[in-house]
C-alpha positions in Angstrom: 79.9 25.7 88.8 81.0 27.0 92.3 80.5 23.1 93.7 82.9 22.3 90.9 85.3 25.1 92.1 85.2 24.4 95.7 85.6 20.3 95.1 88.7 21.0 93.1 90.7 23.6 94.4 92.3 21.4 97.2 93.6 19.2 95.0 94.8 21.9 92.9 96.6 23.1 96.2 97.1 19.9 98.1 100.5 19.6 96.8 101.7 23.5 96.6 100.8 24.3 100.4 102.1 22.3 103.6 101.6 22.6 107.3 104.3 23.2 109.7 104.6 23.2 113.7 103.7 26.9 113.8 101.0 26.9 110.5 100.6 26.5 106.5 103.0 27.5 104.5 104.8 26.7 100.9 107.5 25.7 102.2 107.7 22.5 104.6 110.4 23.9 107.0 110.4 26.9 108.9 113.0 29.2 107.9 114.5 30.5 111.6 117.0 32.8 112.4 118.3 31.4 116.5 121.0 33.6 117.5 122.7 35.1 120.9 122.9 38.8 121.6 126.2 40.4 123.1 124.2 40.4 126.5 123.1 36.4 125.8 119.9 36.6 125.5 118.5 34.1 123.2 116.5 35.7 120.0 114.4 33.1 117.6 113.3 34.9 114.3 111.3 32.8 111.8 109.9 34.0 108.5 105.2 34.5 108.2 103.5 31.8 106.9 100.9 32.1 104.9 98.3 31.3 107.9 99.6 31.3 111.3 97.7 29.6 114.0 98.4 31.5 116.4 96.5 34.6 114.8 94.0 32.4 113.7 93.3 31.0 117.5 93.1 34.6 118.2 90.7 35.6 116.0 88.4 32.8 116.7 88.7 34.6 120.8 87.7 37.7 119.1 84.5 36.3 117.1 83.3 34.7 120.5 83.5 37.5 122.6 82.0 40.2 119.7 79.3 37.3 119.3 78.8 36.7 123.6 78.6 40.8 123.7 76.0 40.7 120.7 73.6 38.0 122.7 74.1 39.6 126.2 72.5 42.9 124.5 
């Protein structure tokens, strides 16, 4: 039954999520906020997605080195 699940789902999904420059979201375009400060000093705002790849890169660096401190013990 879990086969089943795990064959379906991203169909199920495949039209509801999207990926986008920065990661996967509903929505296909980022919603940003670009703006100047009285001092000019540019300021970029963008709403989360639902998985950003950034923290997912990061959190792959943090398995690796938890793992590479595991084996060296």
């Amino acid at each position: 039954m879990k086969k089943i699940l795990i064959l379906i789902l991203p169909f199920l999904l495949g039209g509801c999520l999207y990926v986008n420059d920065r990661g996967i979201d509903t929505r296909y375009y980022n919603d940003c906020k670009e703006y100047y400060d009285s001092m000019g000093i540019y300021h970029k705002t963008c709403d989360e997605n639902l998985i950003e790849y950034q923290d997912v890169k990061d959190g792959v660096k943090d398995m690796y080195k938890n793992t590479e401190e595991f084996v060296t013990q």
